[in-house]
C-alpha positions as CSV (number, residue, x, y, z in Angstrom):
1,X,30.7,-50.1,9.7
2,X,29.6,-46.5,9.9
3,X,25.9,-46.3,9.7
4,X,25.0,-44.6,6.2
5,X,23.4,-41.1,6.3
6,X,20.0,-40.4,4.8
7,X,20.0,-37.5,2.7
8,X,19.0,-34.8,4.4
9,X,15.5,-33.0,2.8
10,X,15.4,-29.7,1.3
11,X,14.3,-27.3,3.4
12,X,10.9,-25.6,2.6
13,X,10.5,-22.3,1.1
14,X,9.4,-19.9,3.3
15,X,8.3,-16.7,3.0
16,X,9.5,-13.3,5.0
17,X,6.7,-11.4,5.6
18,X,9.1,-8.2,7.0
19,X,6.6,-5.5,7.9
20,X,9.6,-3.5,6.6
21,X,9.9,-4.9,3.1
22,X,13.7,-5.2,3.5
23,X,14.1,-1.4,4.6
24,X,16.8,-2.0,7.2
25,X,17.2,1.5,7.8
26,X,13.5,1.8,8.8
27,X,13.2,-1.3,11.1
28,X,15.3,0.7,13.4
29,X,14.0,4.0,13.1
30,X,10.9,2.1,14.1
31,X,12.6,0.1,16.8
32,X,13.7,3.6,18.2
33,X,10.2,4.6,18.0
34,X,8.9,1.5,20.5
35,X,11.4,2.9,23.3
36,X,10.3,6.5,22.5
37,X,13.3,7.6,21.0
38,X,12.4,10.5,18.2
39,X,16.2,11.1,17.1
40,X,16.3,8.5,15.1
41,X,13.5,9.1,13.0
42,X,14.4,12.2,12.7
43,X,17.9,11.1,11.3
44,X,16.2,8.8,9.2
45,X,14.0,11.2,7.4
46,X,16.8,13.5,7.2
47,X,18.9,11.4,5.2
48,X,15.5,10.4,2.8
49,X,15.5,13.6,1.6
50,X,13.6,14.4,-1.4
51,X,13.3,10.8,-3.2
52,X,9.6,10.6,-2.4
53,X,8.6,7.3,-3.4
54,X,11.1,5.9,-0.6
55,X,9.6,9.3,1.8
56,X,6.2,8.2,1.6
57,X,6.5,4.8,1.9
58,X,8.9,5.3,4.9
59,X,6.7,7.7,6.3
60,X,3.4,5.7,6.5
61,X,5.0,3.1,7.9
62,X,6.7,5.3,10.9
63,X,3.1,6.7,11.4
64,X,1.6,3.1,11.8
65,X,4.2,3.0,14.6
66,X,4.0,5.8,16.0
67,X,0.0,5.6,16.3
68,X,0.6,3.4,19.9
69,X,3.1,6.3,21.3
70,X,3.6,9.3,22.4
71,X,7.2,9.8,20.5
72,X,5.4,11.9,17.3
73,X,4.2,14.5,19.9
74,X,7.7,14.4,21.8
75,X,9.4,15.2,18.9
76,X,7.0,18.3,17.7
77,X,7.9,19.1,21.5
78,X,11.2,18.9,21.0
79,X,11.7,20.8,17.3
80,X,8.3,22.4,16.7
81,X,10.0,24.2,14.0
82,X,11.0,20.4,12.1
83,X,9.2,20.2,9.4
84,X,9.3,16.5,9.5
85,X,7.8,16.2,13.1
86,X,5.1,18.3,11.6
87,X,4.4,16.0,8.3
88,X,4.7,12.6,10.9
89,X,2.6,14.2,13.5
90,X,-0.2,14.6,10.8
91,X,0.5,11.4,9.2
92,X,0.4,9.1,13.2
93,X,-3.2,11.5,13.6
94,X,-4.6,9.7,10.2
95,X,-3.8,6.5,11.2
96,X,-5.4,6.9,14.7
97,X,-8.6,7.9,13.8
98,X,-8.8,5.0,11.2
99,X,-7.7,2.8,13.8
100,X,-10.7,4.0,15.5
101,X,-12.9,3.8,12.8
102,X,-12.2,0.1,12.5
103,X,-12.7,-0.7,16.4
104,X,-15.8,1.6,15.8
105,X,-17.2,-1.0,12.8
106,X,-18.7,-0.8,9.4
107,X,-20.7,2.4,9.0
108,X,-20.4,3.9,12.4
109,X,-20.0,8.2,12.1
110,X,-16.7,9.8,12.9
111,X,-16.7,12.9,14.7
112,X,-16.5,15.5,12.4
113,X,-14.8,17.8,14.4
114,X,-11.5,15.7,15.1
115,X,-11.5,15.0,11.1
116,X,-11.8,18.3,10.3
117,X,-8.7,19.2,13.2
118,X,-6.8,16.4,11.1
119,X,-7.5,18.0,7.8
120,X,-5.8,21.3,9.6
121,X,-2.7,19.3,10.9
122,X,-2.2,17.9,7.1
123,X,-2.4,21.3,5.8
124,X,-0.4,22.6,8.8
125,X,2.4,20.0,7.8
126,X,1.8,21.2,3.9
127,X,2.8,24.5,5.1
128,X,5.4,23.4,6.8
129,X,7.0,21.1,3.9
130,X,6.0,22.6,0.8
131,X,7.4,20.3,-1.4
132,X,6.6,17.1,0.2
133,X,4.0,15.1,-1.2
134,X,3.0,13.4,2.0
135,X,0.7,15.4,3.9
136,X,-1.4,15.4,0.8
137,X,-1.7,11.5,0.5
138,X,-2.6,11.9,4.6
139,X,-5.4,14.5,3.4
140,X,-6.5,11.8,0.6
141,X,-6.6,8.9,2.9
142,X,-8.6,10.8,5.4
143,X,-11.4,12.2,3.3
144,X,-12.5,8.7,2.9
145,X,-13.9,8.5,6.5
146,X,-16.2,12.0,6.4
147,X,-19.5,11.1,6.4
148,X,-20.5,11.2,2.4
149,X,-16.9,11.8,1.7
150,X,-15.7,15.7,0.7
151,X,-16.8,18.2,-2.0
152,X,-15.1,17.1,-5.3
153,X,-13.5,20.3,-6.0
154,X,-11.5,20.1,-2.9
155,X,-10.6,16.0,-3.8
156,X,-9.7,17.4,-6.7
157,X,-7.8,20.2,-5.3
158,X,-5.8,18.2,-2.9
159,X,-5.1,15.2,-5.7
160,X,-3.9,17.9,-8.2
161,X,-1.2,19.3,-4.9
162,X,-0.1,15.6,-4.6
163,X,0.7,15.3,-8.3
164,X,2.2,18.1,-8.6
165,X,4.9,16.9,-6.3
166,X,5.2,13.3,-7.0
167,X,2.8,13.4,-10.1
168,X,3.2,9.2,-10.4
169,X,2.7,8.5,-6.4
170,X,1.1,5.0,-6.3
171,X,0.5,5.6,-2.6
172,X,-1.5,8.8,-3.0
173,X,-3.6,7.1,-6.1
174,X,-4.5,4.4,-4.4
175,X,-5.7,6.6,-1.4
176,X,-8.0,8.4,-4.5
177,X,-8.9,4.9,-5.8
178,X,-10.3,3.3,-2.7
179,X,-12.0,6.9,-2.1
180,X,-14.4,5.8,-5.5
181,X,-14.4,2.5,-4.5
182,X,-17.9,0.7,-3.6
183,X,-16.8,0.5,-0.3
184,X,-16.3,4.3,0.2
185,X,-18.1,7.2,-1.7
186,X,-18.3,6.0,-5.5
187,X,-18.9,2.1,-7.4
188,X,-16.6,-0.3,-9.3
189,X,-17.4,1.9,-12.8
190,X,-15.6,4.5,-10.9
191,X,-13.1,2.9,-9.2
192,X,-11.6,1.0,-12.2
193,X,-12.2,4.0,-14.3
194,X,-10.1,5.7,-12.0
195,X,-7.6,3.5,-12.0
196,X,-7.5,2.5,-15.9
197,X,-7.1,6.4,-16.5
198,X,-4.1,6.7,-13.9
199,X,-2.1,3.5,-15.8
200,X,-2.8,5.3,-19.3
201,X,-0.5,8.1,-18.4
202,X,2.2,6.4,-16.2
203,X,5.2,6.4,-18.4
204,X,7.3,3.3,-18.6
205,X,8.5,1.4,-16.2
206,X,6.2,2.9,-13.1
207,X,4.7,0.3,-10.9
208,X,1.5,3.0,-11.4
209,X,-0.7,0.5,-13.9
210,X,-0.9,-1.6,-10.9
211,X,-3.6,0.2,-10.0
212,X,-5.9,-2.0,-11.9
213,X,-5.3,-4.9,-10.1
214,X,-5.3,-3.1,-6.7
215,X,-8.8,-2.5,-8.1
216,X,-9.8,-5.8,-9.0
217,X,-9.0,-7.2,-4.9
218,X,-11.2,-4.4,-3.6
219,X,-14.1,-5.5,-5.9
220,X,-13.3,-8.5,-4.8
221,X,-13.0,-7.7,-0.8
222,X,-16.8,-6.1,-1.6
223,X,-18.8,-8.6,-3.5
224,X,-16.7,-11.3,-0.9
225,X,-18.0,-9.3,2.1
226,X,-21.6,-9.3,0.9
227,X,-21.9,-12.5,0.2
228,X,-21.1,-13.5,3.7
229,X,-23.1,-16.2,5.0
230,X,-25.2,-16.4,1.5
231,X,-23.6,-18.7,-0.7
232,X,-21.4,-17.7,-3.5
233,X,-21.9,-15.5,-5.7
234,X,-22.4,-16.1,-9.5
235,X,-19.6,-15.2,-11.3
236,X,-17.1,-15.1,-8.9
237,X,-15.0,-17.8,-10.1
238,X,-13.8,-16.0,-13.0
239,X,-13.2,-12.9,-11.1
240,X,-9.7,-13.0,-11.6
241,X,-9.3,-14.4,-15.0
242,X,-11.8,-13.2,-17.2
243,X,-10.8,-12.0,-20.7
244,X,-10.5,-7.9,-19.6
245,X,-8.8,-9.5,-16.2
246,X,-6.0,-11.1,-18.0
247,X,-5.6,-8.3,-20.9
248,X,-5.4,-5.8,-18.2
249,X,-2.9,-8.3,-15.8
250,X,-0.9,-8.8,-19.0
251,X,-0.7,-4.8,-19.9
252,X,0.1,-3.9,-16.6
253,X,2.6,-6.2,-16.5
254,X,4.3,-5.1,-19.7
255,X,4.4,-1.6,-18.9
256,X,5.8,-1.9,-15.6
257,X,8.4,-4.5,-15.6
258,X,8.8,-4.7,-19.0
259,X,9.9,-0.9,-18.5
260,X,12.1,-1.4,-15.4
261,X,16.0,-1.3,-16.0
262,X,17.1,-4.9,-16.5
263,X,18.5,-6.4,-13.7
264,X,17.8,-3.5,-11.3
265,X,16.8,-4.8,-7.8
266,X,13.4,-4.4,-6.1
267,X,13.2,-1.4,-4.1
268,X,11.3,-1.8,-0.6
269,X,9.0,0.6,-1.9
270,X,7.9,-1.7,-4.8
271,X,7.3,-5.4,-2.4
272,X,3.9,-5.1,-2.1
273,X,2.6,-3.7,-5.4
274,X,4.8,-6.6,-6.7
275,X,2.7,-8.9,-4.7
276,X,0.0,-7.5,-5.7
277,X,1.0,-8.3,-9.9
278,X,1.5,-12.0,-8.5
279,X,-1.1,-12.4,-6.9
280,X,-3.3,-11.2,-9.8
281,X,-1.1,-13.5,-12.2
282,X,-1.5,-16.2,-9.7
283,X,-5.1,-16.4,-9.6
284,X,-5.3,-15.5,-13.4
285,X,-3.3,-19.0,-14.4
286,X,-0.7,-16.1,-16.2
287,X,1.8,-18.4,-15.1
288,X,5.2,-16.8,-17.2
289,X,3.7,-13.5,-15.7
290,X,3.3,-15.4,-12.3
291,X,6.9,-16.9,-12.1
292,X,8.9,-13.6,-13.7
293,X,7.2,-11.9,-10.7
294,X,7.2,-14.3,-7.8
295,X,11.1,-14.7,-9.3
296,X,12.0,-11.0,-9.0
297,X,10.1,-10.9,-4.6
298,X,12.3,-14.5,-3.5
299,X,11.0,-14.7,-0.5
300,X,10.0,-10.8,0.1
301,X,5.8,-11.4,1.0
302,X,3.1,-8.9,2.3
303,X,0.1,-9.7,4.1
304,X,-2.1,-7.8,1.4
305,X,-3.3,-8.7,-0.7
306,X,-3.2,-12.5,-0.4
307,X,-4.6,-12.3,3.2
308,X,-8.2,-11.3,1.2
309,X,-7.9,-15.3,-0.7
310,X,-7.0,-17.4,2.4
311,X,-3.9,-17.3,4.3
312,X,-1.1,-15.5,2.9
313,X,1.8,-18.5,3.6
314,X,0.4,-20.9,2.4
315,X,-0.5,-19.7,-0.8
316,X,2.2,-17.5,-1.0
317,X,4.2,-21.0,-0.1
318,X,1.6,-22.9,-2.7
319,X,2.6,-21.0,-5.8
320,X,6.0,-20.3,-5.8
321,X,6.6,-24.2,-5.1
322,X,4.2,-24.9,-7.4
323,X,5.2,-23.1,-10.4
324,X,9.0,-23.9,-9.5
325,X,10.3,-20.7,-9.0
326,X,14.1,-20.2,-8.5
């Protein structure tokens, strides 16, 4: 008599943490990148064109790979007159020096000079792309690390170049938001002001109101950071689901996806502010908000921002089991 089977478990949700966000396109662009291969990015960009949100966030991720090689500067080698070399080579030269800046630690000084030689390679790529809004998120990213930060006219002048290209970049606003964050050169007052401001105008259906909760991990990353090694701090337990927390969760929410086109599917782009309306809804005990948006990723995760609450699988793994999403 045939032994009888046991029935085989399910198999465990697990999340994809795809540094690409499901952009196949870019994970070999990048790939070429490793082996010092510049054609392909170059063919890449080429066929982006002018849809910017997909530019940008393409972009910042070729620079992050590109910061460990030499294949940014052999392509401005090879087709100095490429206006896309230009806008990566500035873009790889912001990400170095904030690599640097991190191995440096909290607080220490960056050379003035070599900011002040990337400020000229953004401007440079500017020039060289008029109508890309990239180099100007670079130039907003950057002006975090000068000492004191940069004169408020010329913040203002280089947010006001951005928006006028891509006037609804979440990228470039939350390059301006963590600039008037505590961490940086301002205080929460500003940062959420900032931030509350920028999801007022965002029209329907722009993942832009999720700036507010991008604000609420960085207060959180703060007050978490300086209460390192000193108990906990009062309060904190209710950080994420306070009355204002889970209005402003809620509204986001609403304005967002309840503006999206029904049924239209998520854009690489859009992963991790998605995570980042989860996570908020998560935390907050939103759970119809929770599951509609843990629904809409599957299994599409990013590092940030649940890395800042613990590790990102298993909570990642915790609430979408937990909350029995489909």
């Amino acid at each position: 008599m045939a032994a009888r089977r046991r029935p085989s478990r399910p198999s465990r949700f697990t999340p994809d943490f795809d540094p690409d966000l499901g952009d196949r396109a870019l994970t070999d662009a990048r790939h070429d990148i490793v082996i010092g291969r510049w054609q392909g990015v170059r063919d890449l960009l080429r066929a982006t064109g002018d849809d910017w949100v997909r530019r940008t966030h393409r972009l910042r991720l070729l620079a992050h790979a590109a910061a460990g090689s030499s294949t940014a500067e052999a392509w401005r080698a090879a087709e100095p007159d490429n206006p896309d070399s230009a806008v990566l080579m500035a873009a790889t030269e912001v990400v170095r020096v904030f690599d640097t800046a991190i191995a440096a630690g909290r607080g220490a000084q960056m050379d003035r000079a070599r900011l002040d030689s990337i400020v000229d390679a953004c401007l440079g790529a500017a020039e060289a792309a008029p109508a890309d809004p990239m180099p100007w998120v670079a130039l907003l990213s950057v002006a975090r690390l000068y000492e004191g930060g940069v004169r408020r006219r010329e913040l203002r002048g280089w947010f006001d170049e951005l928006r006028r290209r891509d006037p609804y970049s979440t990228e470039g606003h939350a390059q301006v938001l963590r600039y008037w964050s505590a961490r940086w050169h301002g205080t929460h007052g500003s940062m959420y002001d900032f931030a509350r401001d920028a999801a007022g105008v965002a029209p329907p259906g722009s993942p832009l109101p999720v700036l507010v909760q991008l604000a609420r991990v960085e207060e959180y990353r703060y007050i978490a950071d300086g209460a390192l090694g000193r108990g906990p701090v009062r309060g904190f337990d209710q950080h994420w689901k306070h009355e204002l927390a889970v209005t402003e969760l809620r509204r986001t929410y609403q304005r967002w996806i309840g503006g999206r086109e029904t049924g239209r599917p998520v854009l690489p782009s859009e992963v991790t502010d998605l995570n980042y309306l989860a996570h908020a809804a998560c935390y907050a005990g939103q759970t119809d908000v929770a599951r509609d948006v843990l629904g809409m990723l599957g299994a599409r995760a990013s590092w940030v921002p649940w890395v800042y609450t613990g590790d990102p699988a298993e909570q990642f793994v915790r609430f979408h089991e937990g909350l029995g999403v489909v």
